[in-house]
Backbone as numpy.savetxt, mean C-alpha at the origin, in Angstrom:
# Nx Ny Nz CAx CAy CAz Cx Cy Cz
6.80 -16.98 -24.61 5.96 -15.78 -24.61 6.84 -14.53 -24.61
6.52 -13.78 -25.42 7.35 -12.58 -25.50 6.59 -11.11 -24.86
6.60 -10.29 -24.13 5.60 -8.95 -23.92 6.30 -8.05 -24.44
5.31 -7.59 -24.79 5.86 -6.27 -25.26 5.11 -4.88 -24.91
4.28 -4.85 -24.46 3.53 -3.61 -24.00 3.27 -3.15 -22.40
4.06 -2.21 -22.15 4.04 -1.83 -20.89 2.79 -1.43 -20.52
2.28 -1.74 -19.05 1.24 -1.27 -18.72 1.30 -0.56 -17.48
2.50 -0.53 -16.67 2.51 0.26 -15.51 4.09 -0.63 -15.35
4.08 1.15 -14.38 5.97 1.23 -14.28 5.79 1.54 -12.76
6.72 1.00 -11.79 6.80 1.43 -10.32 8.24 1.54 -9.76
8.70 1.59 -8.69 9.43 1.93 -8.29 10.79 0.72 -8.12
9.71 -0.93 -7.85 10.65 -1.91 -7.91 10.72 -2.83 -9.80
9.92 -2.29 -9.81 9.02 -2.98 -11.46 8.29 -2.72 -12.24
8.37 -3.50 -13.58 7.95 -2.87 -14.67 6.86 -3.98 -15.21
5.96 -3.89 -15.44 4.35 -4.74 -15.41 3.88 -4.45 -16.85
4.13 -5.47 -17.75 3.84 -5.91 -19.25 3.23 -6.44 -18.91
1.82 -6.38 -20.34 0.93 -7.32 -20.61 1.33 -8.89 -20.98
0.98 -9.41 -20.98 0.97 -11.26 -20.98 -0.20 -11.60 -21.62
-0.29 -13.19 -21.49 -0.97 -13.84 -21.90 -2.45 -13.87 -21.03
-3.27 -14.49 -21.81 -4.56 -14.98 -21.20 -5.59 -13.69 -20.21
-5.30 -12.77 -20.83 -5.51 -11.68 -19.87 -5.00 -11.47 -18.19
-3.60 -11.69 -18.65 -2.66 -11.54 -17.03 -1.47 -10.81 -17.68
-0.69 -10.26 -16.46 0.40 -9.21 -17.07 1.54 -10.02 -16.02
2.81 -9.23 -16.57 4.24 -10.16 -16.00 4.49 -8.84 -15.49
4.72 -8.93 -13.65 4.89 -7.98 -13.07 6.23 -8.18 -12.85
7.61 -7.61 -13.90 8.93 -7.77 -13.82 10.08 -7.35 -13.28
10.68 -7.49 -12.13 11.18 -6.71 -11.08 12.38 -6.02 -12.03
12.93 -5.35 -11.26 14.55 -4.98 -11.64 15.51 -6.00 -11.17
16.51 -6.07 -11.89 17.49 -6.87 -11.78 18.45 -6.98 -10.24
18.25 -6.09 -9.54 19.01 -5.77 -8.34 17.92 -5.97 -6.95
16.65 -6.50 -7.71 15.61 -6.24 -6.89 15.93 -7.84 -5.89
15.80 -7.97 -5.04 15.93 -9.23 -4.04 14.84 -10.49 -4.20
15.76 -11.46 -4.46 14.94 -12.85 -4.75 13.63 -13.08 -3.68
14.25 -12.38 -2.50 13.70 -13.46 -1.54 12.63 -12.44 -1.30
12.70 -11.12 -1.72 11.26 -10.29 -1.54 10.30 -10.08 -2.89
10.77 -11.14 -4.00 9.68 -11.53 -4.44 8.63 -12.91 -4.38
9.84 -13.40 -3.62 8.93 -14.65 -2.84 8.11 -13.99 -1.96
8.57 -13.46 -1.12 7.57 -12.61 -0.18 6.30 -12.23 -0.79
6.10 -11.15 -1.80 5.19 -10.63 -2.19 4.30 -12.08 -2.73
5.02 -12.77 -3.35 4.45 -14.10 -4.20 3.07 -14.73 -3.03
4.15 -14.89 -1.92 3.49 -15.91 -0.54 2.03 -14.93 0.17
2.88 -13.41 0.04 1.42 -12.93 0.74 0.49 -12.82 -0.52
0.26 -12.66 -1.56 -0.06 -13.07 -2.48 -1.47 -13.72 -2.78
-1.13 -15.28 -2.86 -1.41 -16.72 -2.22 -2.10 -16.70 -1.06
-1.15 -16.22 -0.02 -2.06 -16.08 1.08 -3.49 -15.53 1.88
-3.56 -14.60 0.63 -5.03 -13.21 0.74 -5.97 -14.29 -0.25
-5.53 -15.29 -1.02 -6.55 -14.72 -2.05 -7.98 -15.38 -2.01
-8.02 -15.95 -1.11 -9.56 -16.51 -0.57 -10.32 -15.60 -0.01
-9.67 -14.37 0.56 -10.55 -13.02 1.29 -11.10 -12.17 0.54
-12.39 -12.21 1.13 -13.52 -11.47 0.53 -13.50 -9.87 0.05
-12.81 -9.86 -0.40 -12.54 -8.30 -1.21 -11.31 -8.73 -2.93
-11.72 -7.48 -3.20 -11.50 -7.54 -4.75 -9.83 -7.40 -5.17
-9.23 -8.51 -5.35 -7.71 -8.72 -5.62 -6.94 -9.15 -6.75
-6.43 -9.36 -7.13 -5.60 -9.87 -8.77 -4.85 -11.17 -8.12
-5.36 -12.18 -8.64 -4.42 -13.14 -8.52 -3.33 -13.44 -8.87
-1.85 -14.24 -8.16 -1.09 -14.38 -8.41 -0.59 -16.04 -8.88
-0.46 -15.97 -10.14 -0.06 -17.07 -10.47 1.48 -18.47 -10.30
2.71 -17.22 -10.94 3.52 -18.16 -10.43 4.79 -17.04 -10.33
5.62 -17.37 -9.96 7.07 -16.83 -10.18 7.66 -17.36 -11.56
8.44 -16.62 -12.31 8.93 -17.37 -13.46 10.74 -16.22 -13.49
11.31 -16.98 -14.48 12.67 -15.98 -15.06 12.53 -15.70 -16.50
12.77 -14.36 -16.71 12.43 -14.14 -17.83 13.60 -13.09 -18.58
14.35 -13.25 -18.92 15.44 -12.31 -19.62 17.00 -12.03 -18.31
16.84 -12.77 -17.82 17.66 -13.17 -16.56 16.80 -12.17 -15.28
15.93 -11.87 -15.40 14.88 -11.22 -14.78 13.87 -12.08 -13.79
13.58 -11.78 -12.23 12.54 -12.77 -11.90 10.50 -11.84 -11.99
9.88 -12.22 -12.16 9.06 -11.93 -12.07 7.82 -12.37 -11.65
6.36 -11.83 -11.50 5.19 -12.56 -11.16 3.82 -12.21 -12.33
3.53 -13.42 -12.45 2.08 -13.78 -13.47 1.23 -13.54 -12.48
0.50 -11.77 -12.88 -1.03 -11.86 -12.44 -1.98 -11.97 -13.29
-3.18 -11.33 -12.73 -4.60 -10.89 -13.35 -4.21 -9.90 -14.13
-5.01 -9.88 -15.02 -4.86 -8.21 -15.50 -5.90 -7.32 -14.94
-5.65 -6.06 -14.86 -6.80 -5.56 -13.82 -6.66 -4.35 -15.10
-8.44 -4.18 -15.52 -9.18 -3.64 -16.13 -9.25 -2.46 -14.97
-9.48 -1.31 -15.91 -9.69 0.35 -15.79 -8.20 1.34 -15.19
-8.58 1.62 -14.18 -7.22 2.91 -13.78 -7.16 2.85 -12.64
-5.76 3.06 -11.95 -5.62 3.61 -10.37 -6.77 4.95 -10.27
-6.97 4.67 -8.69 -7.67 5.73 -8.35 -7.34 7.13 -8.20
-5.54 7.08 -8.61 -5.49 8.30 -8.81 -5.37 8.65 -9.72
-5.28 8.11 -10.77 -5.30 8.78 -11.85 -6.55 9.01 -12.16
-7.68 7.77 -11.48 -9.17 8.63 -11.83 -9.72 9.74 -11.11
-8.92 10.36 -9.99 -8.61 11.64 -8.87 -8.44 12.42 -10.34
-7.21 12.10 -10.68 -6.54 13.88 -11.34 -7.37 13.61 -12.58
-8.41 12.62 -12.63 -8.84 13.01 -14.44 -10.05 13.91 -13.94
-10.94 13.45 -12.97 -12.23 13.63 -12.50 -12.11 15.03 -11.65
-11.43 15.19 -10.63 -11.32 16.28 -9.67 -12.23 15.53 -8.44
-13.08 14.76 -8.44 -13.89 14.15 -7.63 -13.43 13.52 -6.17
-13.14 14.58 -5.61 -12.67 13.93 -4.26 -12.90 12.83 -2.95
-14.76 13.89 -2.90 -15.34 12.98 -2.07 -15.63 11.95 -2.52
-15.93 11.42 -3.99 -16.41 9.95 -4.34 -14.85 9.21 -4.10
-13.78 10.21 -4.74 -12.76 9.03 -4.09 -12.46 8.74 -2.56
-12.64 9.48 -1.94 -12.15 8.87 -0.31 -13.46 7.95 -0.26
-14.71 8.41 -0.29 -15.91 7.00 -0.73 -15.28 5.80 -1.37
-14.62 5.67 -1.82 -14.04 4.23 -2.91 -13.30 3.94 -1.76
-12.01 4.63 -1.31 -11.25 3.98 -0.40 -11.23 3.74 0.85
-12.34 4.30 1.48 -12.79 3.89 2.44 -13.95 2.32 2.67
-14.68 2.60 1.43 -15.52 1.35 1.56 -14.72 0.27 0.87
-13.43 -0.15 0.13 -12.66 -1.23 -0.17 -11.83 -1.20 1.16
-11.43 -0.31 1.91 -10.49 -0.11 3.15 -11.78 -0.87 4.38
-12.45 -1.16 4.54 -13.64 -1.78 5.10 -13.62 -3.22 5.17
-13.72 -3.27 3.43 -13.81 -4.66 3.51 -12.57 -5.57 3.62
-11.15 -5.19 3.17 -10.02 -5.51 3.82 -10.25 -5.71 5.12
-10.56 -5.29 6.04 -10.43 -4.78 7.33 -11.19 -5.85 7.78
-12.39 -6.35 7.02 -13.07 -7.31 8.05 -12.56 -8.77 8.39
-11.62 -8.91 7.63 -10.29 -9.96 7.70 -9.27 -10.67 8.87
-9.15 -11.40 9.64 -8.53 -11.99 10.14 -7.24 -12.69 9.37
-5.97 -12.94 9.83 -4.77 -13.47 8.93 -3.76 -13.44 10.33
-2.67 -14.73 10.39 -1.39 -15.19 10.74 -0.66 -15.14 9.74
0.13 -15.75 10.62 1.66 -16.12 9.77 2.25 -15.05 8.93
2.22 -13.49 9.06 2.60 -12.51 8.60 3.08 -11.69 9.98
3.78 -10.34 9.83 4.32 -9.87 10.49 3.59 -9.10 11.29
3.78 -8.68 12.49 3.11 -7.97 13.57 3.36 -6.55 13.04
2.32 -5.75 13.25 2.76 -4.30 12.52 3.61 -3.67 13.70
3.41 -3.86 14.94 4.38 -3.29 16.00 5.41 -3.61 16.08
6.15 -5.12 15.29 7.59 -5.53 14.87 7.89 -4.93 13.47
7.09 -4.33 12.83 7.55 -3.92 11.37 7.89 -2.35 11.90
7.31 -1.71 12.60 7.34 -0.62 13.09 9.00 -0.19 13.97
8.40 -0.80 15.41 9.87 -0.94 16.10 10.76 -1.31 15.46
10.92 -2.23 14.48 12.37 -2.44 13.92 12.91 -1.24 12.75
12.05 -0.55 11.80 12.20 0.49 11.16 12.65 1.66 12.15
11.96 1.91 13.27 12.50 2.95 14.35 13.37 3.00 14.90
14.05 1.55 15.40 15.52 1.19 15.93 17.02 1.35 14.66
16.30 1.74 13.38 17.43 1.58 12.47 17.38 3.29 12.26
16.52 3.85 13.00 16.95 5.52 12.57 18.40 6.21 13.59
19.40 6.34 13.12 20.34 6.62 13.98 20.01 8.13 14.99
19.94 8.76 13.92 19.73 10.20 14.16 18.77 10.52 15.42
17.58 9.90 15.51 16.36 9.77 15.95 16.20 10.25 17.50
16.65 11.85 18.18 16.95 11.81 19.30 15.53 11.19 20.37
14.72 11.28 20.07 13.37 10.62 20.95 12.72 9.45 20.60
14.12 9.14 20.12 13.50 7.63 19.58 13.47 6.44 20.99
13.77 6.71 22.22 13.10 6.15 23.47 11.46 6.32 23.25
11.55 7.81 23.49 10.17 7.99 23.87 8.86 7.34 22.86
9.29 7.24 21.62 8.51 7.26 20.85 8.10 5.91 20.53
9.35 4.58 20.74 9.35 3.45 21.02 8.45 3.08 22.59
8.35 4.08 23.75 7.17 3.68 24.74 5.83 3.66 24.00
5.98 5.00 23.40 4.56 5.32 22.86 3.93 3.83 21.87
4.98 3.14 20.87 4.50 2.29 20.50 3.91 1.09 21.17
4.58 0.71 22.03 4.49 -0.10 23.28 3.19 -0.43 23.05
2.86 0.83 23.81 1.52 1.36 24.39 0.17 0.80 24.00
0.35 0.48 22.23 -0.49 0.92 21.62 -0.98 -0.78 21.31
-2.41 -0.89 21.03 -2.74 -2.28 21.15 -2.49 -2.66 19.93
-2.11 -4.62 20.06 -2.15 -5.57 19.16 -3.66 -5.92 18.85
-3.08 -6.79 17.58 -4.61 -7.33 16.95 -4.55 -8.29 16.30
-5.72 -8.75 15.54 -5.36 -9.67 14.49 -6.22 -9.62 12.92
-6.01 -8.19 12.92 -6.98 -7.76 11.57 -5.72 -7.31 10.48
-6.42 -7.83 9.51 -5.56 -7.90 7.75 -5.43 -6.70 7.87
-4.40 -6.50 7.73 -3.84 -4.92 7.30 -2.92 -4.46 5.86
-2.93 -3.83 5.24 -2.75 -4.21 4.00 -1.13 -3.69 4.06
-1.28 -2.24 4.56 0.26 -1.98 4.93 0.60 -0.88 3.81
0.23 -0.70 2.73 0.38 0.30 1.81 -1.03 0.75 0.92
-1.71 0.66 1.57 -3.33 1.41 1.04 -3.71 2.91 0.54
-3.51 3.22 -0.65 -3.69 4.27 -0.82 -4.13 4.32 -2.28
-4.04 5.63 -2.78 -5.09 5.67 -4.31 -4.10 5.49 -5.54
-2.88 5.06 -5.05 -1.96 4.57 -6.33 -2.42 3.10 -6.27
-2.69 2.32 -5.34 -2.58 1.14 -5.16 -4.20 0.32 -5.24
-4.75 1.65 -5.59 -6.70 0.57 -6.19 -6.93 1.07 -7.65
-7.45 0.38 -7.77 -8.21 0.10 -9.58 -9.22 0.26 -9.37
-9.60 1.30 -10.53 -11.76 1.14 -10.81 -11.51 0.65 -11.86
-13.34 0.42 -12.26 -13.72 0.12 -13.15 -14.73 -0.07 -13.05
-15.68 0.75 -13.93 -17.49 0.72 -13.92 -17.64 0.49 -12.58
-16.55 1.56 -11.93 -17.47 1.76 -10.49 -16.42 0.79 -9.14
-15.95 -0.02 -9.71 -15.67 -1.51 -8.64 -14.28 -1.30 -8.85
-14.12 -1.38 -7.44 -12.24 -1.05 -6.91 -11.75 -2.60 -6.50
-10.35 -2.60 -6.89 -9.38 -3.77 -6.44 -8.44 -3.12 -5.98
-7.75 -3.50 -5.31 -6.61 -3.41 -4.29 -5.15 -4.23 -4.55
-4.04 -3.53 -5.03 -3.27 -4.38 -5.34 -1.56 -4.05 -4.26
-0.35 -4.73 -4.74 0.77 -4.65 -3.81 0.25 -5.15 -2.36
0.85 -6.12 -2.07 0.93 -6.99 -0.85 2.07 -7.15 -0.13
2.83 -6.24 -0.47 4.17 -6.06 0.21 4.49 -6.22 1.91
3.66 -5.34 1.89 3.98 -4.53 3.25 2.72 -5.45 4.38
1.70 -6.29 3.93 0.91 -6.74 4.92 1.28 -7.26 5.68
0.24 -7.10 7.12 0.60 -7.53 8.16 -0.26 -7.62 8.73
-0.50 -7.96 10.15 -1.65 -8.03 10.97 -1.47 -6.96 12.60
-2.28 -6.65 12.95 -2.39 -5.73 13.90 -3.86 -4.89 14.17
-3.66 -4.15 15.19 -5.07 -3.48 15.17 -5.43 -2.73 14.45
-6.52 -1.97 13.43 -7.24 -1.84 12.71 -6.92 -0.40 12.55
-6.53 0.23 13.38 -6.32 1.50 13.81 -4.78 2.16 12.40
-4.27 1.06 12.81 -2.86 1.34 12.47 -2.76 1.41 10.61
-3.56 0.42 10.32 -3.73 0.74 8.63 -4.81 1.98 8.39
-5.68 2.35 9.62 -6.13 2.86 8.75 -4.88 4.30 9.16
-4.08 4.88 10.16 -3.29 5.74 10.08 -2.36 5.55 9.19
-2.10 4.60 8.48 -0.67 4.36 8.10 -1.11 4.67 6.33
-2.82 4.86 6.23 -3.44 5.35 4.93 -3.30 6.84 4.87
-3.55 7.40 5.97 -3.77 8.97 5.94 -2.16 9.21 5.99
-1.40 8.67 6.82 0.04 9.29 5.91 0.98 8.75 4.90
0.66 7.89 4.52 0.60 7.61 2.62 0.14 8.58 2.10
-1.10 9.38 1.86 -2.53 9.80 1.33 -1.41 11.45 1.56
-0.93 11.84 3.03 -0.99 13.22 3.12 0.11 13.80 3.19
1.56 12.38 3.86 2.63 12.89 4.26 3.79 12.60 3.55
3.83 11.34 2.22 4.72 11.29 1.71 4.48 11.89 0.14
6.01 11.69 -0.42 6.00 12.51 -1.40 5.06 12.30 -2.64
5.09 13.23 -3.29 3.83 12.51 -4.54 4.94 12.12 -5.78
3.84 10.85 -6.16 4.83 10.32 -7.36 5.39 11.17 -8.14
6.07 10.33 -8.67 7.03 11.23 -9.75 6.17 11.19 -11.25
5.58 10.14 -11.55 4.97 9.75 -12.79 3.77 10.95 -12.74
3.08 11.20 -11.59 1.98 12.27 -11.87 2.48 13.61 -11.87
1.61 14.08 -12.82 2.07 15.19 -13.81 1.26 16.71 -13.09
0.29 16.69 -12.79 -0.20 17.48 -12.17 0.09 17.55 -10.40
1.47 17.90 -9.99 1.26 17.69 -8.61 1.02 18.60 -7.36
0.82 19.73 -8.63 -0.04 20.80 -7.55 -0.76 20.41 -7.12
-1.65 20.60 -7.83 -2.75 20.01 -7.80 -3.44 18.89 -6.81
-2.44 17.62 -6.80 -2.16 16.95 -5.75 -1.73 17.35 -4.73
-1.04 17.90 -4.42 -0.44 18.41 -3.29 -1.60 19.68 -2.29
-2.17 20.34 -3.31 -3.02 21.28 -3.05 -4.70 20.17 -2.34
-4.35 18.66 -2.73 -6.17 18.15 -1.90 -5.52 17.09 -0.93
-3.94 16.57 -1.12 -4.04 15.53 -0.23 -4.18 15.80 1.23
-4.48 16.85 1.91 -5.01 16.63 3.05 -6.64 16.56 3.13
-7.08 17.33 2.73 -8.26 17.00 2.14 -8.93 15.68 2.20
-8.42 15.13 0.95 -9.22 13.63 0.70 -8.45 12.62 2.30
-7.10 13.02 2.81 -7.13 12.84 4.16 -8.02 12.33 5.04
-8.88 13.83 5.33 -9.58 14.00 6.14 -11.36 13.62 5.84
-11.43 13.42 4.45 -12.83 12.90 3.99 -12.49 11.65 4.34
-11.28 10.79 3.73 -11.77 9.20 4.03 -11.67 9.10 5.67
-11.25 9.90 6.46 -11.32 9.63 7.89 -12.68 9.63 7.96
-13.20 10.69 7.88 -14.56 10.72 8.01 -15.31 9.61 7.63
-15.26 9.04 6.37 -15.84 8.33 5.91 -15.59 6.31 6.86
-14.28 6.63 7.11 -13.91 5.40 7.95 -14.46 5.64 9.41
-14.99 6.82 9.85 -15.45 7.15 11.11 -14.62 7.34 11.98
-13.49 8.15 12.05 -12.12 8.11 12.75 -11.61 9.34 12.73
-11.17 9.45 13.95 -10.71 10.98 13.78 -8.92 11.45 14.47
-9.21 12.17 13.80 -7.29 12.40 13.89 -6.41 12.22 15.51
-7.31 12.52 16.49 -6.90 12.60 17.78 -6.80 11.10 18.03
-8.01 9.97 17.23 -7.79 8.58 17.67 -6.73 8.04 17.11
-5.99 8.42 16.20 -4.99 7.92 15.33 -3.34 9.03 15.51
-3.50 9.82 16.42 -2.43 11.08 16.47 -1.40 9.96 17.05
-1.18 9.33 17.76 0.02 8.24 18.26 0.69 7.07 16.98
-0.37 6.96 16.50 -0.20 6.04 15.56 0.32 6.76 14.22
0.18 7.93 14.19 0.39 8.59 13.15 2.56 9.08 13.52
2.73 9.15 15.28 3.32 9.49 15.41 4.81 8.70 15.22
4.54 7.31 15.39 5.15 6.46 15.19 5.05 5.79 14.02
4.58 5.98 13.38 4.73 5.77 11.60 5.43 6.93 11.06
5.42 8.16 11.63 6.32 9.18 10.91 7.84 8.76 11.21
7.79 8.42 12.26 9.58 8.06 13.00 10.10 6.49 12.22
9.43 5.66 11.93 9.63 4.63 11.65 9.80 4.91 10.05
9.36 5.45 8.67 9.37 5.76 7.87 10.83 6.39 7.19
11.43 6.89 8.59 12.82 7.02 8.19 14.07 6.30 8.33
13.25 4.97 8.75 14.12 3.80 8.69 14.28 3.12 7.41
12.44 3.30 7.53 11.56 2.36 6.08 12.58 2.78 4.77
12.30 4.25 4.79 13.08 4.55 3.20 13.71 5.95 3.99
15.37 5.89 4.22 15.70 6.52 4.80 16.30 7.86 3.84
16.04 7.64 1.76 16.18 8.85 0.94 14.72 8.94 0.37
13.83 9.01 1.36 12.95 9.82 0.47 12.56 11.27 1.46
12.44 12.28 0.56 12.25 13.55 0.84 10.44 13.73 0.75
């Protein structure tokens, strides 16, 4: 099988169309074997849960390249249907009611979000309150609800209306609280892609649609201000050059 038509470009990979209506999601060459097994396994692991996902077929090598056979997922990220539409409140509506049904999920055998956390926080050198901020995590309760770990409007698909949810990287399990903070600063606090072209624009609503899908998730910034606080500190472990 040969591809030849790109259909989306990201940061670890480059995602050609394929066969049978599935695309070859093709890493970079420097990209780590063992974290595309990862993605492969959580993968596999979701795909009996009741919300809307792209299946993953197999691992393969392809041009001395490793990669993964999904679904093909019909229509557009939600942000690009953001910057075509201007439609804000229907989008925090989309991501809040697919952020729902994730959520009603139970899952093991994945990582504790308070060990994905603390260990990103212990690798910030610089970090002078990085005691305090490690109590604060402490603090904060465990769980055992699907958490997706990178939820935001690069990462869902419409189409005639109906959102999927894709990248399984980062899941984990923990209390409910924590994905949904760890959405609002995706959504408000990191940088905006590079591929979108309008990022005033963006930049000018992401607090905004912020604060609608809170609303819409029924949550409010004071219940999530700890959680928000320790995802900012930990983030500079996570990706310690992004601005």
């Amino acid at each position: 099988m040969k591809y030849e038509k790109i259909v989306g470009v990201g940061n670890t990979a480059t995602v050609y169309e394929w066969e049978e209506n599935k695309v070859l999601k093709l890493f970079h060459q420097d990209y780590p074997m063992e974290s595309v097994e990862k993605e492969f396994k959580n993968a596999r692991l979701i795909w009996n849960m009741e919300f809307s996902k792209p299946k993953a077929y197999e691992i393969i090598t392809y041009n001395k390249q490793i990669g993964i056979i999904y679904d093909r997922l019909k229509g557009e990220s939600l942000l690009d249907w953001f910057m075509r539409t201007g439609n804000i409140e229907e989008c925090a509506i989309y991501m809040a009611k697919l952020h729902k049904q994730i959520m009603e999920n139970k899952i093991n055998g994945v990582p504790n979000y308070k060990d994905f956390l603390r260990n990103n926080i212990q690798n910030v050198k610089s970090l002078k309150e990085k005691e305090e901020i490690l109590y604060i995590l402490d603090k904060l309760p465990n769980g055992s609800t699907f958490c997706h770990g990178d939820f935001h409007p690069g990462n869902i698909f419409i189409y005639n209306g109906q959102t999927t949810v894709i990248d399984f990287m980062n899941i984990c399990h923990g209390h409910f609280l924590y994905d949904i903070a760890r959405t609002v600063f995706l959504v408000e606090y990191t940088p905006v892609p590079v591929e979108v072209e309008e990022k005033e624009k963006l930049l000018k609503f992401r607090k905004t649609l912020a604060d609608l899908y809170l609303i819409e998730m029924n949550v409010n910034r004071e219940t999530i201000k700890d959680y928000l606080l320790v995802i900012i500190a930990a983030r500079m472990g996570e990706c310690p050059n992004e601005k």
